[in-house]
C-alpha positions in Angstrom: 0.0 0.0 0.0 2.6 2.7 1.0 4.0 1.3 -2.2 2.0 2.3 -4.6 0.6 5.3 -2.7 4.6 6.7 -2.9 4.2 5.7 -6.8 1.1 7.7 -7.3 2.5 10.9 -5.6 5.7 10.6 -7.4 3.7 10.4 -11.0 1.5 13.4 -9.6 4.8 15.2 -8.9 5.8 14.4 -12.2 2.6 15.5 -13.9 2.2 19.0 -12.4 6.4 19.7 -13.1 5.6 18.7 -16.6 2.0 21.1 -16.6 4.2 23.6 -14.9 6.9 23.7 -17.2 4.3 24.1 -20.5 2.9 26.5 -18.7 5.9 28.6 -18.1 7.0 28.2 -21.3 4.1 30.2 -23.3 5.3 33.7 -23.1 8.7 32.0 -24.3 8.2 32.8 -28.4 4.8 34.6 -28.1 2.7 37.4 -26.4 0.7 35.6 -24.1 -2.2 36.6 -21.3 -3.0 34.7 -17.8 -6.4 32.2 -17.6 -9.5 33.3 -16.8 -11.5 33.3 -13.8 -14.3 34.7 -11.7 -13.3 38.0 -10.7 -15.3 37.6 -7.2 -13.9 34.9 -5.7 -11.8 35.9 -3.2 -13.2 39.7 -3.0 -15.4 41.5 -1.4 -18.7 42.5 -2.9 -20.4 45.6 -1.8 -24.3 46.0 -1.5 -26.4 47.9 -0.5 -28.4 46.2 1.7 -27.9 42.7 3.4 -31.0 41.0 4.9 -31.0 41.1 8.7 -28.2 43.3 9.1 -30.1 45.3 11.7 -31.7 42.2 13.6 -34.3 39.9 12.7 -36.1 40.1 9.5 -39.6 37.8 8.1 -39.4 37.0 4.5 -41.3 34.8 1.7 -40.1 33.8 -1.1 -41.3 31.0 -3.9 -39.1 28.4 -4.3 -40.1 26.4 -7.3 -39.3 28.3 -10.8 -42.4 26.3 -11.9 -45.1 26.2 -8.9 -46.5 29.0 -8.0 -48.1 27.2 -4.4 -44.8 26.4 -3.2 -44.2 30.0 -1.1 -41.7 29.5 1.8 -41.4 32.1 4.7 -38.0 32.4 6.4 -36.4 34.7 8.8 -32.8 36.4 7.9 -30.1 37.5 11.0 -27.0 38.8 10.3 -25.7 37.7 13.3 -26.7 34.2 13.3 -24.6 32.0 10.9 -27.5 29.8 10.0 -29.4 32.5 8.8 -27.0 35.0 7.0 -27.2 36.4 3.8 -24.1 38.3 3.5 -22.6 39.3 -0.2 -20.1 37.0 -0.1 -22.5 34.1 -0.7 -22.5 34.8 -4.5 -19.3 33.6 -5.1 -19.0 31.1 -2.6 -18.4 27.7 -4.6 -18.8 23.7 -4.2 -21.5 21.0 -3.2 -21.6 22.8 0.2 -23.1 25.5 -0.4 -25.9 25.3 -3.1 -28.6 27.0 -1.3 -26.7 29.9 0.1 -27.1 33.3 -1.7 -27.1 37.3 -0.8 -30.0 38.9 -0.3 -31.0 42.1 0.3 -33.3 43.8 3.0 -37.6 44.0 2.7 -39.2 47.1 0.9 -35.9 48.8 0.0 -35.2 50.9 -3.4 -32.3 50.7 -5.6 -30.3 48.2 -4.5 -26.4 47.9 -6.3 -24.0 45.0 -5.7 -20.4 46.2 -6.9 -16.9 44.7 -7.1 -14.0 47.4 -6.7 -10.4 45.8 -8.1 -7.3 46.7 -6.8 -5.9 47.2 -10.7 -6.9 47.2 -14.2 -8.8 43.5 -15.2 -9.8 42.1 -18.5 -13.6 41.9 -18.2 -15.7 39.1 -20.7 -18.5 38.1 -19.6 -21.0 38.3 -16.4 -23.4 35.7 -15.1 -26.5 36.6 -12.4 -28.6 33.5 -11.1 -31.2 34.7 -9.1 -32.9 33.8 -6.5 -36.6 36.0 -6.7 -37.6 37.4 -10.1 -35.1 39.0 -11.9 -35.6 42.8 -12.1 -37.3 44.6 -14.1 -34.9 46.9 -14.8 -31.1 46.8 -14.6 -28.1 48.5 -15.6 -24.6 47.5 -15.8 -21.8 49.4 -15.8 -18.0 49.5 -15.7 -15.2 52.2 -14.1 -11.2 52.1 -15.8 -10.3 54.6 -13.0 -11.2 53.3 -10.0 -14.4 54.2 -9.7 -14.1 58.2 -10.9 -15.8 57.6 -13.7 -18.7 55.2 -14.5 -19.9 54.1 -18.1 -22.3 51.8 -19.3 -22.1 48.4 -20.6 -25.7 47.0 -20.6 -29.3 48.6 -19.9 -31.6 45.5 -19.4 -35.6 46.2 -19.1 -38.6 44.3 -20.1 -39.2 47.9 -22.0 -36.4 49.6 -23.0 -37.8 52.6 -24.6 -40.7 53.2 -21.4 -37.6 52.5 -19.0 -34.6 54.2 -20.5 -36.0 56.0 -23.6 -33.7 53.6 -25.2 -34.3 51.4 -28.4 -33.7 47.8 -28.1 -30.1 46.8 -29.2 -27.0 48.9 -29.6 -28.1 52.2 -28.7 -25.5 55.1 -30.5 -23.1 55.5 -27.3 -22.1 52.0 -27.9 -24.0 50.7 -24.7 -26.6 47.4 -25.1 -30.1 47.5 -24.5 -32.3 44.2 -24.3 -35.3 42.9 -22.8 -34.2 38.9 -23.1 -33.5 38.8 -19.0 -36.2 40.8 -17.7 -39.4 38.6 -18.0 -40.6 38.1 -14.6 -40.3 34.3 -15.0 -39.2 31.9 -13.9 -39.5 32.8 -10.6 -36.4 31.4 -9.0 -33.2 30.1 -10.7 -33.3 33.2 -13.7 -30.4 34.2 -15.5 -29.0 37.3 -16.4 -26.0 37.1 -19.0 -24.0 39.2 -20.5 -21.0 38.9 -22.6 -18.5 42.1 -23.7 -18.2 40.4 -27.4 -21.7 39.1 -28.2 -21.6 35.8 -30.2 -22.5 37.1 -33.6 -21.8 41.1 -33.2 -20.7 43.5 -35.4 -17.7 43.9 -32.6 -14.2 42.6 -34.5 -11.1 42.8 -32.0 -8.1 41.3 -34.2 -5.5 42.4 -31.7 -6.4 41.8 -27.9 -4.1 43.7 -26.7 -5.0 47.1 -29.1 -6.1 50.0 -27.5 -9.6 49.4 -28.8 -10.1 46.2 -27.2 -8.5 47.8 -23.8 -11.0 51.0 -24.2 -13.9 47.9 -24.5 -12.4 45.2 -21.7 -10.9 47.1 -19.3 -12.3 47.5 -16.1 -11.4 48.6 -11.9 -14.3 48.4 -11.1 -18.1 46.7 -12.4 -21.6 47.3 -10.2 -25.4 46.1 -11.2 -27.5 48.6 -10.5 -30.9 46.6 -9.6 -33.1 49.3 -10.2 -36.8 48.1 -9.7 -38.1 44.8 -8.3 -40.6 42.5 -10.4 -43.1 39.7 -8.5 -43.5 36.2 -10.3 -46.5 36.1 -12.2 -48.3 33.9 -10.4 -52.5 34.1 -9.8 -53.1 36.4 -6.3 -55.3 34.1 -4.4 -52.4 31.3 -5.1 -50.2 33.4 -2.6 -51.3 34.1 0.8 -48.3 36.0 2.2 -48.2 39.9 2.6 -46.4 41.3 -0.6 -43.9 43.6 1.2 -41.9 39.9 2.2 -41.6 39.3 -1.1 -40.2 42.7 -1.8 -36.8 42.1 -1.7 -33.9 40.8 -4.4 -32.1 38.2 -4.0 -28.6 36.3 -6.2 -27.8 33.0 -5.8 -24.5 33.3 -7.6 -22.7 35.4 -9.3 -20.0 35.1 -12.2 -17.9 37.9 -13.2 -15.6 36.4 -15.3 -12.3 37.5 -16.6 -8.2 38.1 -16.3 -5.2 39.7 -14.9 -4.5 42.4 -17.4 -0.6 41.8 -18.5 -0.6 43.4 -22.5 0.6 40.5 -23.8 3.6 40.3 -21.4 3.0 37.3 -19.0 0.7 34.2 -18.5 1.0 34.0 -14.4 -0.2 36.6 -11.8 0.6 37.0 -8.1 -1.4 38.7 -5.6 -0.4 42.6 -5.6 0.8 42.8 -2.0 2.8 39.8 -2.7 1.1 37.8 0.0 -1.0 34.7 -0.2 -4.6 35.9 -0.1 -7.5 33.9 1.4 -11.1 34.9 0.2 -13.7 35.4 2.7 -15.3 32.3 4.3 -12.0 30.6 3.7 -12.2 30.6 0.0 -9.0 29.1 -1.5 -6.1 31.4 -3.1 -6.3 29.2 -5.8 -9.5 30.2 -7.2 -8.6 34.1 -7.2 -7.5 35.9 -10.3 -4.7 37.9 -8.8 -4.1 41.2 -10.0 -0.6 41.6 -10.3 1.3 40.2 -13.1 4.8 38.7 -13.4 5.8 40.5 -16.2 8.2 38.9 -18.9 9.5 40.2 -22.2 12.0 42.8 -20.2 8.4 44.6 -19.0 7.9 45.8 -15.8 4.5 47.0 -13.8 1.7 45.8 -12.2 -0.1 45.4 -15.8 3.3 45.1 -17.7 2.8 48.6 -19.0 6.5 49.5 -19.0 9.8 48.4 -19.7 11.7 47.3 -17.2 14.6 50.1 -15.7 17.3 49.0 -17.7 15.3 48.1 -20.9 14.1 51.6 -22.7 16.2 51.3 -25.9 13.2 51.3 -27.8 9.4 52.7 -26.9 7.4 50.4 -25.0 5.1 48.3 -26.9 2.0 45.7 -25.6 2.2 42.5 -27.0 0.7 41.7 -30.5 -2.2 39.0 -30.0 -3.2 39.0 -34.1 0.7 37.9 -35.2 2.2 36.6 -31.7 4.5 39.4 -31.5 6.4 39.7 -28.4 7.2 43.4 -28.6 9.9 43.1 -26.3 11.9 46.2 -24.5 14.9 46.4 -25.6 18.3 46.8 -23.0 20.0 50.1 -23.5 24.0 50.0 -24.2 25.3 52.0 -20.6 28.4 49.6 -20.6 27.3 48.3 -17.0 27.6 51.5 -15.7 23.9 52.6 -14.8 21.1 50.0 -13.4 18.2 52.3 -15.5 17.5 54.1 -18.5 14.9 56.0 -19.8 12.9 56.4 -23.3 13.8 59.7 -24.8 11.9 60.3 -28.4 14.1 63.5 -29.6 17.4 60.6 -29.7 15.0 58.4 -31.3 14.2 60.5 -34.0 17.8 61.3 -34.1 18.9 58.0 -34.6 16.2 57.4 -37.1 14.3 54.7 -34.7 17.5 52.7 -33.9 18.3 53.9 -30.6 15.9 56.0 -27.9 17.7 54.9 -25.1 19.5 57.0 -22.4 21.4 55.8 -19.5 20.1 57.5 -15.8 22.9 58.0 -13.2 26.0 56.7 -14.6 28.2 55.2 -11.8 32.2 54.8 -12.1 32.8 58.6 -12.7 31.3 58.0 -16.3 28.9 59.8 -18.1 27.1 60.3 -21.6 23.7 58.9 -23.0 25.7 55.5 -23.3 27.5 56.5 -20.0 30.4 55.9 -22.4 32.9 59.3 -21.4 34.4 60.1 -18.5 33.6 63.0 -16.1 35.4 66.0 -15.5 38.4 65.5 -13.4 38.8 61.6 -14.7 40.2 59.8 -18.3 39.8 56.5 -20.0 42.1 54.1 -18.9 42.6 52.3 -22.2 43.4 48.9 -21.0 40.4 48.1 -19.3 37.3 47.0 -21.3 34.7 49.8 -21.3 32.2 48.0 -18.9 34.8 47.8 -16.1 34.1 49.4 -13.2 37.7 51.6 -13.2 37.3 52.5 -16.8 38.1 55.9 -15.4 41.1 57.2 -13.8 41.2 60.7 -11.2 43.2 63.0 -13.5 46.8 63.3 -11.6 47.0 67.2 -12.7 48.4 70.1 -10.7 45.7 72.4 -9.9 47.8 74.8 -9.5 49.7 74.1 -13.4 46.2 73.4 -14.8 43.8 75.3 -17.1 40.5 75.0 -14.9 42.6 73.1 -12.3 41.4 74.7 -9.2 37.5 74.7 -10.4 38.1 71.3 -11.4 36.1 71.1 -14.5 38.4 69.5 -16.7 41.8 69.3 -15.7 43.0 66.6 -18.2 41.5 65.5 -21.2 39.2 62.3 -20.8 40.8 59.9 -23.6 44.5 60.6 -23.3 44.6 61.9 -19.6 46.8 64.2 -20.8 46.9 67.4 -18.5 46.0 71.1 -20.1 49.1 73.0 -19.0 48.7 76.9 -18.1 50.8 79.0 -19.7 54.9 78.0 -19.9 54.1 75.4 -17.8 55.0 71.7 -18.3 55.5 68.3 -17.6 53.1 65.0 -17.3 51.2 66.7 -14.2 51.1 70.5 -15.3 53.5 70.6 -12.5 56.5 73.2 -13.0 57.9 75.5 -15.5 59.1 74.7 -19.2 62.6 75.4 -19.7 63.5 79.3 -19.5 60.5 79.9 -18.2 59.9 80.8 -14.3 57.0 81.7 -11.1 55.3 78.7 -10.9 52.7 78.6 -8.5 53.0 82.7 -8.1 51.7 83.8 -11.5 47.8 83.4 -12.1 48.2 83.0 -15.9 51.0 80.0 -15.6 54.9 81.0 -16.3 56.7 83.3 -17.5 59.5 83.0 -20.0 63.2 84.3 -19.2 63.9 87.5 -20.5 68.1 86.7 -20.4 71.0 86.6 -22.7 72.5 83.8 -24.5 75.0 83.3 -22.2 72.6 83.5 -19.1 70.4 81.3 -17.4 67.1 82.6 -14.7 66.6 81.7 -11.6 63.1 79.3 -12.2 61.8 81.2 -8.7 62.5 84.9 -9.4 63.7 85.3 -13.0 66.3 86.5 -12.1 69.5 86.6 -14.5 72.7 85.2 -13.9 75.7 84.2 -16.1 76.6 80.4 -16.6 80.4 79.7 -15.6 81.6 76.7 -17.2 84.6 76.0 -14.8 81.9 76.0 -12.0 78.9 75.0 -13.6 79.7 70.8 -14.1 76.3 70.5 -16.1 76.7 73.2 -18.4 75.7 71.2 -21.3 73.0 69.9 -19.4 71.8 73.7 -18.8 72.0 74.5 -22.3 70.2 71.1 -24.0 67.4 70.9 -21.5 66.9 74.2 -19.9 67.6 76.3 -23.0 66.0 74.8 -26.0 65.1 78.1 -27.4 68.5 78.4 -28.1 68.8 75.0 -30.0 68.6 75.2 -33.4 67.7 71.6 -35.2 67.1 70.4 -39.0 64.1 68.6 -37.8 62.4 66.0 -40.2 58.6 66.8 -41.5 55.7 65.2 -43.0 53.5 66.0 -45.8 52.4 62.2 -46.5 52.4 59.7 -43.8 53.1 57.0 -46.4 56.5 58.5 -46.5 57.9 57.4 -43.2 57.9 53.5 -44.9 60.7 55.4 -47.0 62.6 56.2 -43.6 62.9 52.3 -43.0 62.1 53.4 -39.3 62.7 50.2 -36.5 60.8 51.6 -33.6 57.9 54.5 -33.1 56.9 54.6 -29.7 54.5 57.2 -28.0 56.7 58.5 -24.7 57.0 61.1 -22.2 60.3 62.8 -21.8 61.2 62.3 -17.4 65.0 63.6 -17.6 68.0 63.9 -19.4 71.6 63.1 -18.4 74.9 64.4 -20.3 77.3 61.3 -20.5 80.0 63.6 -22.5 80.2 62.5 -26.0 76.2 61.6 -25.2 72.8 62.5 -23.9 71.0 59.6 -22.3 67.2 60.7 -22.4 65.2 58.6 -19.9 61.5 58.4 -21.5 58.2 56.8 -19.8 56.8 54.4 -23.0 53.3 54.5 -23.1 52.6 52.7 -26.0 54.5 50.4 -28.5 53.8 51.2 -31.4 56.8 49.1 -34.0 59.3 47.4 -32.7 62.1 45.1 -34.7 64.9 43.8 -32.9 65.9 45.6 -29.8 63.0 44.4 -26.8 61.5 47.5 -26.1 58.0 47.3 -23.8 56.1 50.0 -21.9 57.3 51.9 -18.6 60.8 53.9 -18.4 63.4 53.3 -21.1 66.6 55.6 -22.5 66.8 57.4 -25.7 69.9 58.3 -27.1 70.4 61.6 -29.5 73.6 61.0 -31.6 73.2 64.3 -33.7 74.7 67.5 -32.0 74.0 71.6 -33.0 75.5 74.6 -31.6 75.2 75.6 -27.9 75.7 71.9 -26.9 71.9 70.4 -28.2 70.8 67.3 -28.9 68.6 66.9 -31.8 65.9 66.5 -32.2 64.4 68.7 -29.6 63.0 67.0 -26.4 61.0 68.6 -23.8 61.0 67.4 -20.5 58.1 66.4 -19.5 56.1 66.6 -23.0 55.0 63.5 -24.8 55.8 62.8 -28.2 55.6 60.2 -30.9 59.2 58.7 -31.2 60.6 57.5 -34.2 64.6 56.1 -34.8 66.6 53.3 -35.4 68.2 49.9 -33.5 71.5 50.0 -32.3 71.3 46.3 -32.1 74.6 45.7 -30.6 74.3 47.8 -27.4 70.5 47.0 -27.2 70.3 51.0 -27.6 66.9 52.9 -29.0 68.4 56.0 -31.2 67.3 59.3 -32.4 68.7 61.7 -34.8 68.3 64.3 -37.2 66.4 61.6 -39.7 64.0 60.5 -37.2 60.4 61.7 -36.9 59.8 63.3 -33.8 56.7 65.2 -33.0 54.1 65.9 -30.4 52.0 63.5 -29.5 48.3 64.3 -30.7 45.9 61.3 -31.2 44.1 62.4 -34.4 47.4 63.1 -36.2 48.9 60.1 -34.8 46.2 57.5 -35.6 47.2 57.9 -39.3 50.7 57.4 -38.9 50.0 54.5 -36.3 48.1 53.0 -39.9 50.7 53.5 -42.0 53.2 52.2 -39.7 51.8 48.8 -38.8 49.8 48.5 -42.3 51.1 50.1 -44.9 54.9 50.0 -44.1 54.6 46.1 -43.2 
């Protein structure tokens, strides 16, 4: 026995993880919508009136849709279980409670039985059974706003035109009017129905999802306004019982079916509090059409009527229910550097419907549409792929050296990190003078240049003047390479075509800053900071700090070409393959390092040349 009861559960198990799986599975190549249900179960219904809500109350009623004689006389107490009426009774369900139903108090008016939702439903179809006469007249109607607005769906009357001035059938509003639910008879057990899309209307929905068919379907909130009360036509002197007892209306159930709203965006929904919800009179959860829907398709919302925060690259959409198009939201390109985006229609238009897309709050000191740039004050560390989180380095600039240093706009430019130098001012940080220049740090503008003779050199602090003795002035050469280049005069090499450097056979090109420069006597060693390799041959040459050595001399002791400290430049020269030396000379291509010129000659050098 435990046997084959362990069996049976395990094939269960395996049944509903099969069920479940199809069932997850719809929204997988297709728009897709939730199952229907009754709308009721598992809310509350307003009325009214309830029966015996303010103590005991004597009815009659008949109970026989077919015999007249049969009159029964009750008494309704809301307090006493066994004789309760409440609202809830119209949706209660199962074998249990068949002869259960709401009803409302004796010789009342208008009575109205309403169902407020707690978001927007798909509405179908509605089905009263009640339990006295059906009313003579009866209106239904339907609220998208919770309940600020009211329009009609359905006038019902055994007259339309002496009830509502109305003509039978679709009146020119759109609303239904029709006698076939208001005959008196039967007298118990009558049916009221009413369906959104009437079999056989001139109503054609191709799209379910389309704005029409939301304008038609959608619903917060749905009353029936029971507006006047009918007795069964039955012969006077076969009832016996005082008329106001029967005066009174009465539902046994009631159906109003329909589904979670999603646009085409999900198949499952989940109560909109996110907790388990229990109907009252212990109704299961199972049998409630929760409101909230789990969205898929990158859609977000209780209804699925947005794209989720990172996926506005393209305007929202609902799902198309004529082809089975998903209509997804697209994820915006912000090179995992923002956890949202938003729609914008001007880029849109701009990007001739390819991209709307714009990244909110970029994080990692980017920023852009794309958050794609660096901020002020940071550059783009090109080693690191774009979506890592230190794509940006803090610009290492002198404030004090740097064009909009101290306000800190941009101190360095955000692709090269390359520092905007004030005035005379140089090296990698904007952090002292050029040579023959002087007052850093005490002139607003930068530095000033020297104002000294040939034969002179100025003090970098004061600019002060003062002659260079050779017998006591060991780095004289020195002074005069690195210090006083406007004295050097060089043949330096140009170029018109960048074609033309495969011409100069170069063996290395290398973008460097210039750190220092030692004189060795029949040599200057220039000590460089490689930054990138751009052609190498035979000597091993890799980035960080390296010598250069100038073999060509001018006048006043210079090396040529020219080299700044502390400027960057794109190096060009030869092997000395013996001594494993890098050299320069008046042949080789020497020039400021600028990335737009440069990226043609990087081309030519590693394409063309090759």
């Amino acid at each position: 026995m435990g046997t084959r009861y362990h069996l049976l559960l395990a094939l269960q198990v395996l049944v509903l993880t099969a069920t479940a799986q199809a069932y997850r599975s719809r929204c997988d190549r297709h728009s897709c919508h939730p199952p229907p249900g009754n709308l009721a179960i598992g809310r509350q219904l307003r009325t009214t009136t309830t029966c015996g809500e303010n103590g005991g109350e004597h009815f009659c009623s008949i109970s026989s849709s077919s015999a007249c004689s049969k009159v029964k006389c009750y008494k309704c107490h809301s307090g006493r279980k066994n004789r309760q009426h409440q609202p809830r009774y119209m949706t209660d369900t199962g074998a249990g409670h068949r002869g259960t139903w709401w009803q409302s108090r004796n010789n009342g008016g208008a009575e109205t039985v309403q169902l407020d939702l707690e978001s927007r439903f798909y509405f179908t179809h509605l089905v009263m059974v009640f339990r006295t006469p059906r009313p003579a007249a009866m209106v239904l109607e339907r609220s998208s706003d919770y309940g600020k607005t009211w329009r009609t769906y359905s006038y019902f009357a055994r007259n339309c035109t002496e009830t509502f001035g109305l003509r039978e059938g679709v009146n020119p509003e759109g609303s239904l009017c029709t006698s076939r639910y208001s005959d008196p008879d039967p007298c118990t057990r009558g049916e009221v129905i009413f369906r959104v899309l009437p079999v056989g209307s001139n109503h054609s929905i191709s799209d379910p999802y389309s704005l029409h068919a939301q304008d038609l379907m959608t619903i917060t909130n749905i009353r029936m306004r029971l507006l006047k009360r009918q007795s069964c036509s039955c012969p006077a002197e076969q009832v016996q019982e005082k008329p106001y007892k029967f005066a009174h209306f009465a539902v046994y159930n009631l159906i109003i079916s329909g589904s979670c709203f999603c646009n085409g965006h999900a198949d499952i929904c989940v109560p909109i509090d996110g907790r388990k919800v229990v109907g009252p009179g212990g109704q299961s959860a199972l049998l409630k059409v929760n409101g909230k829907c789990v969205c898929r398709h990158n859609t977000a919302g209780v209804n699925c009527e947005r794209c989720a925060p990172l996926y506005n690259d393209q305007p929202w959409k609902p799902g198309n229910g004529r082809t089975g198009k998903k209509n997804m939201c697209e994820k915006c390109d912000c090179n995992s550097h923002a956890d949202s985006c938003h729609f914008d229609l001007n880029v849109w238009r701009a990007t001739n419907g390819k991209t709307g897309g714009v990244c909110d709050d970029c994080q990692h000191n980017t920023m852009g549409r794309r958050c794609h740039r660096c901020r002020p004050g940071y550059y783009q560390d090109h080693s690191r792929d774009k979506a890592h989180p230190e794509i940006c380095k803090k610009c290492e600039c002198d404030p004090v050296g740097t064009v909009d240093g101290v306000s800190g706009k941009r101190p360095c430019n955000m692709l090269t990190g390359r520092c905007k130098c004030k005035h005379g001012v140089t090296g990698a940080r904007c952090d002292r003078c050029k040579p023959n220049y002087w007052g850093f740090g005490k002139i607003r503008y930068g530095c000033q240049k020297c104002n000294c003779g040939s034969k002179d050199i100025c003090d970098l602090e004061t600019g002060a003047c003062r002659p260079i003795k050779e017998e006591t002035e060991p780095d004289f050469q020195q002074y005069i390479s690195l210090q006083r280049t406007d004295h050097c005069k060089c043949l330096e090499e140009t170029l018109k075509d960048p074609e033309l450097l495969c011409d100069k056979h170069y063996d290395f090109a290398l973008r460097a800053t210039v750190k220092d420069a030692h004189d060795l006597g029949a040599h200057v060693a220039v000590t460089v900071q490689i930054r990138k390799v751009i052609l190498s041959k035979n000597v091993s040459v890799e980035k960080g700090e390296a010598k250069v050595w100038p073999t060509s001399w001018a006048e006043h002791g210079c090396t040529c070409p020219i080299m700044n400290v502390g400027e960057e430049y794109l190096l060009t020269g030869f092997e000395d393959v013996e001594n494993g030396r890098l050299i320069v000379n008046e042949t080789s291509y020497v020039k400021e390092w600028a990335q737009a010129t440069t990226r043609d000659i990087t081309r030519v050098l590693r394409k063309v040349c090759t």
